[in-house]
KOLVO-207739 format. One record per residue (C-alpha): x, y, z; residue in one letter. Coordinates in nm, 2 decimals. Example, Ala and Ser with C-alpha at 12.3 -4.5 7.8 and 13.67 -1.06 7.14 Angstrom:
2
<pt x="1.23" y="-0.45" z="0.78" resn="A"/>
<pt x="1.37" y="-0.11" z="0.71" resn="S"/>
end
This chain:
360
<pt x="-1.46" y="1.01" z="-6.26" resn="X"/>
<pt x="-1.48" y="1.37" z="-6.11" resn="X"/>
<pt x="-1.27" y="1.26" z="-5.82" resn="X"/>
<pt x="-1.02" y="1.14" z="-6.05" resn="X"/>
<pt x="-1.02" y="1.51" z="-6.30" resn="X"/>
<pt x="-1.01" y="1.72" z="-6.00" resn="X"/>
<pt x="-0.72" y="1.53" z="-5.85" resn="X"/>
<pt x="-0.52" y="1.55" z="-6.20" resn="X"/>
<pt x="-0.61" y="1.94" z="-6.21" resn="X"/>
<pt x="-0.49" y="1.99" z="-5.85" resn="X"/>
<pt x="-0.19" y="1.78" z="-5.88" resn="X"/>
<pt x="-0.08" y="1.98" z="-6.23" resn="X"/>
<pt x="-0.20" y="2.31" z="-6.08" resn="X"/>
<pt x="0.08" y="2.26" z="-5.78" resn="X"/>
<pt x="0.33" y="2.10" z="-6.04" resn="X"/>
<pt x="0.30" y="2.42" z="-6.27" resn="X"/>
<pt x="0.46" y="2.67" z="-5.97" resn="X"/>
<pt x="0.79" y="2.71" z="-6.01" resn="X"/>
<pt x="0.82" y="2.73" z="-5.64" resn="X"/>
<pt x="0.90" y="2.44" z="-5.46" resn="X"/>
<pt x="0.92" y="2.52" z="-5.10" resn="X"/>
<pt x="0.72" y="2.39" z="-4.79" resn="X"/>
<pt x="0.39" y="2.47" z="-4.92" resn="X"/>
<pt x="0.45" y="2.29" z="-5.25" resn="X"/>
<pt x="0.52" y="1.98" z="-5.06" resn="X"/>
<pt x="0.28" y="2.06" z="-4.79" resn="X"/>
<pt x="-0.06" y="2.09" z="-5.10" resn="X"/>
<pt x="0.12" y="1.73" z="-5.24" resn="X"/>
<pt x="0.10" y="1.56" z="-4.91" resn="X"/>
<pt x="-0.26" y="1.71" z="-4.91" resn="X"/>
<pt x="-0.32" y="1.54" z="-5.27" resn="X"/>
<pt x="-0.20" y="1.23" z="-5.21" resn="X"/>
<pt x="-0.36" y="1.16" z="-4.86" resn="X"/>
<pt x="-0.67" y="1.27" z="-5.01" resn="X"/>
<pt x="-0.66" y="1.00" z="-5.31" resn="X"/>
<pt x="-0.56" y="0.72" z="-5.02" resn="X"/>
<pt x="-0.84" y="0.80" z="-4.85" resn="X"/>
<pt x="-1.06" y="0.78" z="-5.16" resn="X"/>
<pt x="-0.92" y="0.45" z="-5.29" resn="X"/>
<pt x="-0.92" y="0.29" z="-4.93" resn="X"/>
<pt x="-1.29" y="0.17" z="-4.97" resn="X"/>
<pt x="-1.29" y="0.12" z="-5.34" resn="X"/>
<pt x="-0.94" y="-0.06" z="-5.43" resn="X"/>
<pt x="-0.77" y="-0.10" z="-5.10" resn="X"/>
<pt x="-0.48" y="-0.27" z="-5.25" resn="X"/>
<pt x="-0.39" y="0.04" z="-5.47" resn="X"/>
<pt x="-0.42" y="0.34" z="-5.21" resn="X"/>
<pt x="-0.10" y="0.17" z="-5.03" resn="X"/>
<pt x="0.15" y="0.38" z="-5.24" resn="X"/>
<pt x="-0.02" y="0.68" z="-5.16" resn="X"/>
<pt x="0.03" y="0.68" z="-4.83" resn="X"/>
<pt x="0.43" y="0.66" z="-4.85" resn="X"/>
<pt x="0.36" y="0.95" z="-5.07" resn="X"/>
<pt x="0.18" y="1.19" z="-4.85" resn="X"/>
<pt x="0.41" y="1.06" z="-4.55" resn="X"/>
<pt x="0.75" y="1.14" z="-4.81" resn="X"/>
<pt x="0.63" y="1.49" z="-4.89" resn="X"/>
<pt x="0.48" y="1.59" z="-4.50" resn="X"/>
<pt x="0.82" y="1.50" z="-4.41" resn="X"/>
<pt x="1.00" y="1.73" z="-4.66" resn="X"/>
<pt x="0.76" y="1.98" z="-4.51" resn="X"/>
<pt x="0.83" y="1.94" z="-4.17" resn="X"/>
<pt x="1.22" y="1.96" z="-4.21" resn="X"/>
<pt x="1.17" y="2.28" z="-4.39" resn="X"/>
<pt x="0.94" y="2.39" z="-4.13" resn="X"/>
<pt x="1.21" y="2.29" z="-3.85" resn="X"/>
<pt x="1.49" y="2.42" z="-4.03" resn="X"/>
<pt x="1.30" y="2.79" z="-4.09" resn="X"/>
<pt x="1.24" y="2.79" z="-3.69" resn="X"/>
<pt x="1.57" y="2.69" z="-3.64" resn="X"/>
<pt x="1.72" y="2.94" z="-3.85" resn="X"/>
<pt x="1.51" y="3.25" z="-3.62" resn="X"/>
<pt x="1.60" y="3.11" z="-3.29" resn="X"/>
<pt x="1.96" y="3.11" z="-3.39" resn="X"/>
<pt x="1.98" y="3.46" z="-3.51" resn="X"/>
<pt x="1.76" y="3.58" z="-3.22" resn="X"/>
<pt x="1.99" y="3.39" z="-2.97" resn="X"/>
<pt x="2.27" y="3.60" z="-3.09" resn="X"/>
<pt x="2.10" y="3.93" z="-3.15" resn="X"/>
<pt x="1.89" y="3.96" z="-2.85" resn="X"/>
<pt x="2.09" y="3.66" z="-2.61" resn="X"/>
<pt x="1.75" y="3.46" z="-2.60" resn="X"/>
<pt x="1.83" y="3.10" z="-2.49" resn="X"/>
<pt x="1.59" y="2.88" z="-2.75" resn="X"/>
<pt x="1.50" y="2.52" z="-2.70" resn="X"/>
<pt x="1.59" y="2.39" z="-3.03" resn="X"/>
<pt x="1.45" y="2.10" z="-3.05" resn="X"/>
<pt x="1.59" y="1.77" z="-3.23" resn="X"/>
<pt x="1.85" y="2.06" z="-3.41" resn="X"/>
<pt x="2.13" y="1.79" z="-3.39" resn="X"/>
<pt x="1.91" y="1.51" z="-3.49" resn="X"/>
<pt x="1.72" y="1.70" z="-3.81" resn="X"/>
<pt x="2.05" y="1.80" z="-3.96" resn="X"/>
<pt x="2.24" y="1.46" z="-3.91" resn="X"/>
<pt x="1.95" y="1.32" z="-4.13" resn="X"/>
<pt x="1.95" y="1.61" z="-4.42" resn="X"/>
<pt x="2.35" y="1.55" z="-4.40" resn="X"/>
<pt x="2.28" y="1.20" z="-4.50" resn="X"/>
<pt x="1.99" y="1.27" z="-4.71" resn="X"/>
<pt x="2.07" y="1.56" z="-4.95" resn="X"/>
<pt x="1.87" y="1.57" z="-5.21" resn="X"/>
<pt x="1.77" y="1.77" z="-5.49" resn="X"/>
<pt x="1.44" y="1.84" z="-5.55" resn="X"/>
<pt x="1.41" y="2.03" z="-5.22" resn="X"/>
<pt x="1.61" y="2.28" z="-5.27" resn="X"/>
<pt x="1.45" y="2.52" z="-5.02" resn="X"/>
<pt x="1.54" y="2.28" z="-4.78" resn="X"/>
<pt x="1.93" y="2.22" z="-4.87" resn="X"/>
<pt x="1.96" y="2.64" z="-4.89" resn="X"/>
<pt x="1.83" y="2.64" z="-4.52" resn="X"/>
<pt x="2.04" y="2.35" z="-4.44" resn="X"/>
<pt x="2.33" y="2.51" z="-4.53" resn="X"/>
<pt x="2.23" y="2.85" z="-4.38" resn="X"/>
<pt x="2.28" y="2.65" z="-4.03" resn="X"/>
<pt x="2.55" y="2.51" z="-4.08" resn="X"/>
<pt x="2.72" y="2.87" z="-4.19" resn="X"/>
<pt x="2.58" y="3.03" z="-3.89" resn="X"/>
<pt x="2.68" y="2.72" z="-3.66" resn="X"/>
<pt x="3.01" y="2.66" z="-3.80" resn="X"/>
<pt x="3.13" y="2.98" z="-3.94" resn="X"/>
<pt x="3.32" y="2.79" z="-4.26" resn="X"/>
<pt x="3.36" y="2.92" z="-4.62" resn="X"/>
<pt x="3.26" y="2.58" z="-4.75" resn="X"/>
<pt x="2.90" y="2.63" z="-4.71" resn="X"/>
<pt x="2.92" y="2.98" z="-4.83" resn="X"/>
<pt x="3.00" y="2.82" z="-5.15" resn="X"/>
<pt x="2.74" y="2.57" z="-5.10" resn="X"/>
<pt x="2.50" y="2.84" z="-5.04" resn="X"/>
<pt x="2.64" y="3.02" z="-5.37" resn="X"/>
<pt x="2.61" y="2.72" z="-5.61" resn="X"/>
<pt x="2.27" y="2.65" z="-5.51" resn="X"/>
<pt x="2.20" y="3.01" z="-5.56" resn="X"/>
<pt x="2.32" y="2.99" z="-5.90" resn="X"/>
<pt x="2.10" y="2.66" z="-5.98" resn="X"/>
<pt x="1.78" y="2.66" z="-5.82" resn="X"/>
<pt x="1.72" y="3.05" z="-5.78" resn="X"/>
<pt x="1.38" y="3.04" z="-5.95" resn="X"/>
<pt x="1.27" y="2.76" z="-5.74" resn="X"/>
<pt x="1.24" y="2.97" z="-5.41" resn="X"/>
<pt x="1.00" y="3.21" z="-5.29" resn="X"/>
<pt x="1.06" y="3.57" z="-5.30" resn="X"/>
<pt x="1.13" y="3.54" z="-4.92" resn="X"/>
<pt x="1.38" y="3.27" z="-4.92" resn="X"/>
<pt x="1.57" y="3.44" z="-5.21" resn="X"/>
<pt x="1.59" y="3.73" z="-4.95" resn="X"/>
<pt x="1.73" y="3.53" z="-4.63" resn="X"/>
<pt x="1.96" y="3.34" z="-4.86" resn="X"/>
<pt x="2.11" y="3.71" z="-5.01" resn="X"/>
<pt x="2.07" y="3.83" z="-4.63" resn="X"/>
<pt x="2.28" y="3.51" z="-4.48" resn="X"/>
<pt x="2.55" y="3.50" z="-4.76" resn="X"/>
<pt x="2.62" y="3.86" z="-4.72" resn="X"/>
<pt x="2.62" y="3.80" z="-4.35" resn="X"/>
<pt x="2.88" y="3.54" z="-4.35" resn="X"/>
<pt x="3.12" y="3.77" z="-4.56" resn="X"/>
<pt x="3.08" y="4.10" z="-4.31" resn="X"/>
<pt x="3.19" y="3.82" z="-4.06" resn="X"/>
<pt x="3.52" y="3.78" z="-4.26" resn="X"/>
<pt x="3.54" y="4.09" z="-4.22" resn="X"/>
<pt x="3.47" y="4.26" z="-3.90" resn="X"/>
<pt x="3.53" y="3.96" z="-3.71" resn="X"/>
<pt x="3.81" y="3.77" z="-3.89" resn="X"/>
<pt x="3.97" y="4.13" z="-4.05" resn="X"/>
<pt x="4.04" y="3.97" z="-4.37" resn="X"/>
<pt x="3.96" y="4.16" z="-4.70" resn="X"/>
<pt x="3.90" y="3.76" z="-4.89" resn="X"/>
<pt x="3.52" y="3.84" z="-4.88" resn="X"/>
<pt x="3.48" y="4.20" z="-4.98" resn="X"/>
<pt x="3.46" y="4.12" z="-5.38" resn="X"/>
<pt x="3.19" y="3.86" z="-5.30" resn="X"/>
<pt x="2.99" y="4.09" z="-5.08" resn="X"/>
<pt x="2.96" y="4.34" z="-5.30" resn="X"/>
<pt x="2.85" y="4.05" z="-5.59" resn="X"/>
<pt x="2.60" y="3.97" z="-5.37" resn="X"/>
<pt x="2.48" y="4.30" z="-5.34" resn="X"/>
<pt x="2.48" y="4.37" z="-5.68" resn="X"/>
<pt x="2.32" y="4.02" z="-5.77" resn="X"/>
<pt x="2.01" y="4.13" z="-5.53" resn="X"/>
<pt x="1.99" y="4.46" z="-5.68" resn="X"/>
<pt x="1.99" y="4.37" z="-6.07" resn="X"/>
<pt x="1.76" y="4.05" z="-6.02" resn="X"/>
<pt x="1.49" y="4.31" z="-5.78" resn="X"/>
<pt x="1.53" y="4.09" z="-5.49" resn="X"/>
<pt x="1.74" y="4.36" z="-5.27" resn="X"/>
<pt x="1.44" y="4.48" z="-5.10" resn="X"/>
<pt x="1.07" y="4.33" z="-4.94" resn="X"/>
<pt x="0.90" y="4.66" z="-4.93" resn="X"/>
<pt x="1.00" y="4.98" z="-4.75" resn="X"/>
<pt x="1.41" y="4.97" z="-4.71" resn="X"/>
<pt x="1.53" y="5.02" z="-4.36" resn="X"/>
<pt x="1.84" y="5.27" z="-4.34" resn="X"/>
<pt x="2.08" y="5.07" z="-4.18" resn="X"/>
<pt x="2.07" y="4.81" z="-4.51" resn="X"/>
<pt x="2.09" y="5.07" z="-4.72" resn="X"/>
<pt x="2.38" y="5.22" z="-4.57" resn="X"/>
<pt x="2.54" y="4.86" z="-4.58" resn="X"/>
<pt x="2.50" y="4.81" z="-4.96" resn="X"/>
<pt x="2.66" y="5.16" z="-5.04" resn="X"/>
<pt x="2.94" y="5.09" z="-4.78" resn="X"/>
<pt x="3.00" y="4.71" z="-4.95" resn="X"/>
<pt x="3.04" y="4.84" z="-5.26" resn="X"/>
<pt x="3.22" y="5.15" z="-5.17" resn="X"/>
<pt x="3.44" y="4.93" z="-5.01" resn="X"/>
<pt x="3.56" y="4.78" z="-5.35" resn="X"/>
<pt x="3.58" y="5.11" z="-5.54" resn="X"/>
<pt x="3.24" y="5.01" z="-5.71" resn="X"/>
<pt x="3.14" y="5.43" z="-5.67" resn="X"/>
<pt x="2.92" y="5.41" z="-5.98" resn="X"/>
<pt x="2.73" y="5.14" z="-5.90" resn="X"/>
<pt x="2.68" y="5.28" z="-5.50" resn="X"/>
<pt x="2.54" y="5.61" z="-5.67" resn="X"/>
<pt x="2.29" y="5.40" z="-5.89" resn="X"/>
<pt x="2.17" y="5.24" z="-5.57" resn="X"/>
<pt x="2.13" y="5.54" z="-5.39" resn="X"/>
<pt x="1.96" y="5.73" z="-5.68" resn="X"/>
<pt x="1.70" y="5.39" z="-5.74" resn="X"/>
<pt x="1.60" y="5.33" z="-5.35" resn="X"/>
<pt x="1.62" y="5.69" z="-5.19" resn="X"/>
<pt x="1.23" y="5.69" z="-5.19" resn="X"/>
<pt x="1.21" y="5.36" z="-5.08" resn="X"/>
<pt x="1.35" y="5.47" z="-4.74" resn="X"/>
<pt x="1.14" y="5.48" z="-4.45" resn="X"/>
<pt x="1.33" y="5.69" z="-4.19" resn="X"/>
<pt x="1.65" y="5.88" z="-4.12" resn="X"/>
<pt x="1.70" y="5.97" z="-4.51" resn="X"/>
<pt x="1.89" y="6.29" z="-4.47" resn="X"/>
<pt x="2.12" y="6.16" z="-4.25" resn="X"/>
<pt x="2.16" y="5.86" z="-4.45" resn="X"/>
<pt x="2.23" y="6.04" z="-4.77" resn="X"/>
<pt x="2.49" y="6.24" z="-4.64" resn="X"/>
<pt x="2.63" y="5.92" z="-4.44" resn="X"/>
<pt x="2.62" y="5.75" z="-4.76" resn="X"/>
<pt x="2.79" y="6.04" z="-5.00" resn="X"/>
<pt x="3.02" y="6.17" z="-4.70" resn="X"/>
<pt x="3.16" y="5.79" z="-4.73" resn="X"/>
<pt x="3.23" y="5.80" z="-5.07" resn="X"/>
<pt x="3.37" y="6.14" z="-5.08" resn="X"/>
<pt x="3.59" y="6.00" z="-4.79" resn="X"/>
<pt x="3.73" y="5.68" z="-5.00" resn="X"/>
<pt x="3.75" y="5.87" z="-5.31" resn="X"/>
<pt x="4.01" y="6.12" z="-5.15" resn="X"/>
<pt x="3.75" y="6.47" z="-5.06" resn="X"/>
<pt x="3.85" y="6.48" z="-4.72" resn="X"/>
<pt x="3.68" y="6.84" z="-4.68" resn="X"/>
<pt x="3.37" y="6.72" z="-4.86" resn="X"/>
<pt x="3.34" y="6.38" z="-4.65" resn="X"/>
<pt x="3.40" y="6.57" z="-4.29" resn="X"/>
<pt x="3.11" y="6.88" z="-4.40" resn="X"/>
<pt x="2.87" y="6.56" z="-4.48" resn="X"/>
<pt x="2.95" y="6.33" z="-4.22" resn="X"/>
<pt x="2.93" y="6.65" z="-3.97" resn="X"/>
<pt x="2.53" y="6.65" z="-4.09" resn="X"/>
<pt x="2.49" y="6.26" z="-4.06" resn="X"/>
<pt x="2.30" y="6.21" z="-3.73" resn="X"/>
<pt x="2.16" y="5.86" z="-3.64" resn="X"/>
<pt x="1.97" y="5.74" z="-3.29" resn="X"/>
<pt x="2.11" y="5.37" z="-3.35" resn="X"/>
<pt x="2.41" y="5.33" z="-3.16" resn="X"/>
<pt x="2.55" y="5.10" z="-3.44" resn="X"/>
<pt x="2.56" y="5.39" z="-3.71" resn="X"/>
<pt x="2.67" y="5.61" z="-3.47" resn="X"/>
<pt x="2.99" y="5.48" z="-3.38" resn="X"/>
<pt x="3.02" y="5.42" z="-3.78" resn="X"/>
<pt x="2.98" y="5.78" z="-3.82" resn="X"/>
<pt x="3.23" y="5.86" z="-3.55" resn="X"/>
<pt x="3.49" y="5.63" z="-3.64" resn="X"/>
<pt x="3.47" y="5.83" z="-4.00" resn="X"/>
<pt x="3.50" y="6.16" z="-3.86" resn="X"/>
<pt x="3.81" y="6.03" z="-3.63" resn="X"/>
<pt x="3.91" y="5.90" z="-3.99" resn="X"/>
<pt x="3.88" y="6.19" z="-4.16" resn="X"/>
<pt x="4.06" y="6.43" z="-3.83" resn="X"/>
<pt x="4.38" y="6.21" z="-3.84" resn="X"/>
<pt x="4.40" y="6.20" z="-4.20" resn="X"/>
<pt x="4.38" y="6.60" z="-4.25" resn="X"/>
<pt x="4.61" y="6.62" z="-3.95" resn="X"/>
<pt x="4.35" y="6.80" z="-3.73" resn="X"/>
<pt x="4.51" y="6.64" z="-3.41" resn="X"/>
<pt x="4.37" y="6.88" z="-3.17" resn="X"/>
<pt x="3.97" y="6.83" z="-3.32" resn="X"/>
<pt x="4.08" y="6.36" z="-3.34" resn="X"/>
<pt x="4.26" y="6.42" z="-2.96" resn="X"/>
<pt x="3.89" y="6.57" z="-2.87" resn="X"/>
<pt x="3.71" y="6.33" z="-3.06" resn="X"/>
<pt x="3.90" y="6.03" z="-2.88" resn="X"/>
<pt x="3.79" y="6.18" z="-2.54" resn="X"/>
<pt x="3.42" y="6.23" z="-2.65" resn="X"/>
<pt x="3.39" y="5.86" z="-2.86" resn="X"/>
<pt x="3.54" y="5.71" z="-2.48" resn="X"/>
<pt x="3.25" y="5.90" z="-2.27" resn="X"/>
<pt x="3.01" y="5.74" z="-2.55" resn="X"/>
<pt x="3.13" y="5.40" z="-2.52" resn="X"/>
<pt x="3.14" y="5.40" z="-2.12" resn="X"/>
<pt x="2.72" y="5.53" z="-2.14" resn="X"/>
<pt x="2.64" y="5.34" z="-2.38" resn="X"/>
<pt x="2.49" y="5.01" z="-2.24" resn="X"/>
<pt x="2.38" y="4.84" z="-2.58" resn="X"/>
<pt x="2.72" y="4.76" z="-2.71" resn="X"/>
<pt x="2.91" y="4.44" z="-2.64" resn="X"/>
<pt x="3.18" y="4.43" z="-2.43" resn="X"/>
<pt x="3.39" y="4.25" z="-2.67" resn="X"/>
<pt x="3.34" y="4.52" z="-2.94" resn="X"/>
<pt x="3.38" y="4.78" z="-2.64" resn="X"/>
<pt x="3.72" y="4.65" z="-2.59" resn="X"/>
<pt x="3.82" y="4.67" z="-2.96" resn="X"/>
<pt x="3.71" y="5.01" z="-2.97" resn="X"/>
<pt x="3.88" y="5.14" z="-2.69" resn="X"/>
<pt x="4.22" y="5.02" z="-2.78" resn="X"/>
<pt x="4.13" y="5.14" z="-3.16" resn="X"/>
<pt x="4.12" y="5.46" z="-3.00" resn="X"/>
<pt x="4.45" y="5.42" z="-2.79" resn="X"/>
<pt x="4.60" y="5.36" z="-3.07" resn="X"/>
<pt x="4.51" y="5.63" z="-3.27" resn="X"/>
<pt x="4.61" y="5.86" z="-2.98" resn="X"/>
<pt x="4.95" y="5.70" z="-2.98" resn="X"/>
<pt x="4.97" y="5.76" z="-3.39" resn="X"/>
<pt x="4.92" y="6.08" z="-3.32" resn="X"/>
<pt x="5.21" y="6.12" z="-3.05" resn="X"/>
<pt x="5.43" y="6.01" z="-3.30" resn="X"/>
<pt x="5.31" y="6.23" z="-3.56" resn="X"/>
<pt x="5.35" y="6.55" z="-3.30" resn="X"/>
<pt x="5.70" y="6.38" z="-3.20" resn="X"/>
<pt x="5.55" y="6.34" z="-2.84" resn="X"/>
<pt x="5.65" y="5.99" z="-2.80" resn="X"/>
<pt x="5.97" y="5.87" z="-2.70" resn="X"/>
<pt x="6.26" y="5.90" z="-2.98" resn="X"/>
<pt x="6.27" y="5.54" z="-3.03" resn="X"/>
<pt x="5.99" y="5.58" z="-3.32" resn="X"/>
<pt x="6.08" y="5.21" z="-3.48" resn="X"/>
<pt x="6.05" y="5.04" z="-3.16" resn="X"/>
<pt x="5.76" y="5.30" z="-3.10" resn="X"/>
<pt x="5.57" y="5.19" z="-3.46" resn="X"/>
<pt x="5.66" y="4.78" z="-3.41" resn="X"/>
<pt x="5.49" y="4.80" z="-3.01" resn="X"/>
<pt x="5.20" y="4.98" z="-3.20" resn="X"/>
<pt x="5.16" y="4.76" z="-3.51" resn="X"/>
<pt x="5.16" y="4.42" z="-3.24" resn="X"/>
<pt x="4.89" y="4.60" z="-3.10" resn="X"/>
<pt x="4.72" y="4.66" z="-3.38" resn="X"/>
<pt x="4.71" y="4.29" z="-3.39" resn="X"/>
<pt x="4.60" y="4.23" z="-3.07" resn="X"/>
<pt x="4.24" y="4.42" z="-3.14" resn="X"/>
<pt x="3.96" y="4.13" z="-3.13" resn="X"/>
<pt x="3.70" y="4.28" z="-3.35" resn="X"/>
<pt x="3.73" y="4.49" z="-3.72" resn="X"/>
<pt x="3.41" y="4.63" z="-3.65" resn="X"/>
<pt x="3.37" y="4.89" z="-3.95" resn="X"/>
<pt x="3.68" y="4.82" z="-4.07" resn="X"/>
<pt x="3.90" y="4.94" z="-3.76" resn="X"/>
<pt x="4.18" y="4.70" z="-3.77" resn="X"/>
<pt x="4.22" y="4.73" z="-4.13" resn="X"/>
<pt x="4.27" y="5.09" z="-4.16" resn="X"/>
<pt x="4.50" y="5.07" z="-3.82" resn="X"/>
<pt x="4.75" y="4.87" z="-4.02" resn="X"/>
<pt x="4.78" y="5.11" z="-4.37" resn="X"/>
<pt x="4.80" y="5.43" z="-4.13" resn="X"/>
<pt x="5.11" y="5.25" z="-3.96" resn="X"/>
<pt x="5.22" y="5.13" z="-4.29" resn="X"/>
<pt x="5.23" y="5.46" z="-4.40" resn="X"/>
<pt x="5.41" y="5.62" z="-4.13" resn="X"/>
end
């Protein structure tokens, strides 16, 4: 019957996508309640499987549907402190827990990207990574994105929340992963991820491969490219040792975003104490302070973090200049508890805090 060779052509059409996300399951509940309904008058007895069917694949559907909203309300929560009614969260991922199963494996990637943001735990980062590794093809072009774009997430948490180095190797993987499969951008590149590649890999000495990126997607950017070219090279001149080439460029990097602009002036503070200008740092302490006070946007936790960053870099100096009191080791041990002390690593703080009283 026609009914019968449109169905089959359909049902192989859908089959033959590699894809298999909620719309795949979403066109097979379609098929299937769409032969029930054709059997029910002819063959009632035989259109009964065929409604477990459609009911088996709307319900994959629906928890990938769920777990998509889910997954914006908890990132929107955080970024922009909207309170979400997220409903039946606890519920839908008790029953994934207990139901894992393979052939969605849209659904388990989401699932997991939850539970990372939820739980913060390096186990379903390396959930998240093995179904990366296996099922890859079988997600659409967005989901590959958000799984890259949660993954790397999760390790600049290790690292500017935790200040642990354990996730800087598999950031930058990540980065280069996206960027040698195609996936790294959906269209036009905004300047604050490209910055964040170049810094992830700069991060891990990978120069080379931050000057490829920056040579492949320049044109891709939509905004702000001088001063993200000369963010981006004035970094690498800065870890690579150029201290006069990395202060000219980073002089000449000038952002609206709040976020890159503390980057840029935690750099240039870098870059001060490092050369030994203390008189052009001391300045820079005084002018970063008046910044953070009227600035409104930033959170008070990282405030705090970045305020005693900069009391500590002003009591560096002291000891540098000698204008501290002569007891320098018990000077260097109350500044290196301190150190400590700081909440956040935003942008690496913390970490650079304890090699420039290492080095002392």
């Amino acid at each position: 019957p026609v009914f019968d060779q449109q169905h089959k052509f359909y049902s192989d059409k859908i089959e033959a996508s590699p894809v298999k996300d909620e719309h795949y399951f979403f066109r097979k509940h379609l098929l299937a309640d769409e032969m029930a309904f054709y059997l029910a008058p002819r063959d009632p007895n035989t259109n009964l499987p065929h409604l477990q069917y459609s009911m088996d694949n709307f319900l994959k559907y629906s928890l990938i549907k769920l777990l998509k909203f889910y997954n914006i309300m908890l990132h929107e929560k955080k970024q922009n402190n909207f309170d979400y009614e997220m409903h039946m969260l606890d519920e839908v991922l008790f029953y994934i827990n207990k139901n894992k199963n393979e052939d969605n494996p849209t659904l388990l990637i989401y699932y997991y990207i939850i539970m990372l943001e939820k739980e913060k735990q390096s186990e379903y980062f390396f959930e998240l990574k093995k179904l990366k590794d296996k099922f890859f093809d079988e997600l659409a072009r967005k989901d590959q994105y958000m799984l890259f774009l949660h993954m790397a997430g999760y390790c600049a948490y290790v690292f500017n929340v935790l200040g642990k180095s354990d996730f800087m190797r598999e950031h930058f993987l990540l980065s280069k992963e996206n960027f040698d499969k195609g996936t790294i951008k959906l269209g036009h590149i905004i300047y604050m991820d490209f910055l964040n590649h170049v810094k992830v890999a700069v991060r891990v000495d990978e120069f080379e491969w931050a000057e490829r990126y920056i040579n492949q997607y320049t044109e891709a950017l939509n905004e702000e490219k001088q001063s993200t070219l000369n963010f981006c090279y004035g970094y690498i001149n800065y870890k690579k040792g150029d201290l006069d080439k990395a202060l000219d460029l980073l002089s000449r990097a000038n952002f609206p975003n709040f976020i890159i602009k503390i980057q840029v002036k935690i750099l240039l503070l870098q870059v001060y104490f490092e050369k030994e200008y203390y008189e052009q740092a001391l300045a820079m302490i005084d002018t970063f302070r008046h910044y953070l006070l009227r600035e409104k946007s930033i959170v008070e936790d990282f405030k705090d973090s970045f305020y005693e960053y900069l009391r500590i870099i002003n009591d560096l100096i002291k000891i540098k200049t000698g204008l501290l009191s002569e007891n320098r080791e018990f000077d260097l041990k109350r500044i290196k508890e301190d150190v400590e002390k700081i909440r956040f690593n935003q942008f690496g703080i913390k970490m650079w805090l304890r090699e420039r009283v290492k080095m002392i």
